[in-house]
C-alpha positions in Angstrom: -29.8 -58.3 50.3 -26.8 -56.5 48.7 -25.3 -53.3 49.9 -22.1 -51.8 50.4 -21.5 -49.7 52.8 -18.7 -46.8 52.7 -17.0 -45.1 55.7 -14.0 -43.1 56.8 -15.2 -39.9 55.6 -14.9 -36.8 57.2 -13.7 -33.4 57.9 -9.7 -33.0 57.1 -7.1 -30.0 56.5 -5.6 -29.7 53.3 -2.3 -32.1 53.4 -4.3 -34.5 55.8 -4.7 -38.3 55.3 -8.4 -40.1 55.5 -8.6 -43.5 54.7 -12.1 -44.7 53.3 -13.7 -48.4 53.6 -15.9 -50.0 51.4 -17.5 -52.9 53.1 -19.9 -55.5 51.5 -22.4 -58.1 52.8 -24.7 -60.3 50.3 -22.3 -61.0 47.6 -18.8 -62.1 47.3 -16.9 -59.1 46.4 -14.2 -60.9 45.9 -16.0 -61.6 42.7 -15.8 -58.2 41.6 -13.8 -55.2 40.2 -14.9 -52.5 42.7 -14.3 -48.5 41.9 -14.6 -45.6 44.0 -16.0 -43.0 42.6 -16.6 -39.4 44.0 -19.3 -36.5 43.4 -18.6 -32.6 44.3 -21.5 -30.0 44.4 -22.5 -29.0 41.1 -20.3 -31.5 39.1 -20.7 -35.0 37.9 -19.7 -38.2 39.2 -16.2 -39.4 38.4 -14.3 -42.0 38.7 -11.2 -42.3 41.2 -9.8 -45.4 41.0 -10.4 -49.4 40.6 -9.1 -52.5 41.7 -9.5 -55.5 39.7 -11.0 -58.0 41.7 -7.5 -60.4 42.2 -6.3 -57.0 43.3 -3.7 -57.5 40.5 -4.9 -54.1 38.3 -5.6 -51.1 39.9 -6.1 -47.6 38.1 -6.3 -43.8 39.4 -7.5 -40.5 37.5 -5.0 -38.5 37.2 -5.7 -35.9 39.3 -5.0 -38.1 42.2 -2.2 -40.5 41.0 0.8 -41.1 43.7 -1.4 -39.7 46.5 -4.1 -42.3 46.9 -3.8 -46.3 46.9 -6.6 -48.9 46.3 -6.4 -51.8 47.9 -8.4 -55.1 49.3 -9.1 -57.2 51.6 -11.0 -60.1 49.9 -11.3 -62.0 53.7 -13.0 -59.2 55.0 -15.2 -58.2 51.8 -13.4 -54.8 52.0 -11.7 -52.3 49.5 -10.2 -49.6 50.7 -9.0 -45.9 49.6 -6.2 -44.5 51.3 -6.2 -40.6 50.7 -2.8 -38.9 51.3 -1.8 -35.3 50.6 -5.3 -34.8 50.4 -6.3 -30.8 48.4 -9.6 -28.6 49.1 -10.6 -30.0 45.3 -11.3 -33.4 47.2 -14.7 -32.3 48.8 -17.0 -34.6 47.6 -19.1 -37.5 47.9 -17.5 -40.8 47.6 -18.9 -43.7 46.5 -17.7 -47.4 45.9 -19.1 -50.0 43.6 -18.8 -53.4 42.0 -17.3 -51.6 39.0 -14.9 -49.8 37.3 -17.7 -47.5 35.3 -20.5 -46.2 36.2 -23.1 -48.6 34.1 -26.6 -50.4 34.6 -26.8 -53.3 37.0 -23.9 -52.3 39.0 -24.4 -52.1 42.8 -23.4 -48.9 44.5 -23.0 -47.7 48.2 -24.6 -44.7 49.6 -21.5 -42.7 50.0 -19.9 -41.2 52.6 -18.7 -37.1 52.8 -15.3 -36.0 52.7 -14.3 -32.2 53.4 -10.9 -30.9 53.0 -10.8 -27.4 54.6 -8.8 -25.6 57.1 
């Protein structure tokens, strides 16, 4: 059975640091482009940023470039998001999956909340 499984989520003032995990089990990520994506209340899913799976590509949205890096750990079946200088506009839902868009046939985790409030 595939999943992936997010964590590192949570509660942070604005400027804070939270790194998030994406760990997998039933397939070899390393196989894989994985994105994170994120989802705040009212508004759409969007993407964040991807790694290619060689971890020789990665991309951001703009709206987070030079504060967050993706990275991987391909021995532990992990990509990882580390969130620096993180802003209120951050609250969402993030979510990780074996892609770079969201598309058909793509596995996806169940998320994991982050909050930036003070």
């Amino acid at each position: 059975q595939v999943q992936l499984v997010e964590s590192g989520g949570g509660l942070v003032q604005p400027g804070g640091s939270l790194r998030l995990s994406c760990a997998a089990s039933g397939l070899p990520l390393d196989a894989y482009a994985v994105g994170w994506f994120r989802q705040a209340p009212g508004k759409e899913r969007e993407g964040v940023s991807c790694i290619s799976s060689s971890a020789g590509v990665t991309s951001y949205a703009d709206s987070v470039k030079g504060r967050f890096t993706i990275s991987r750990d391909n021995s532990r079946n992990t990509v990882y998001l580390q969130m620096n200088s993180l802003k209120p506009d951050a609250t969402a839902v993030y979510y990780c999956a074996t892609g770079c868009r969201s598309r058909p046939g793509i596995y996806w985790g169940r998320g994991t909340q982050v909050t930036v409030a003070s």
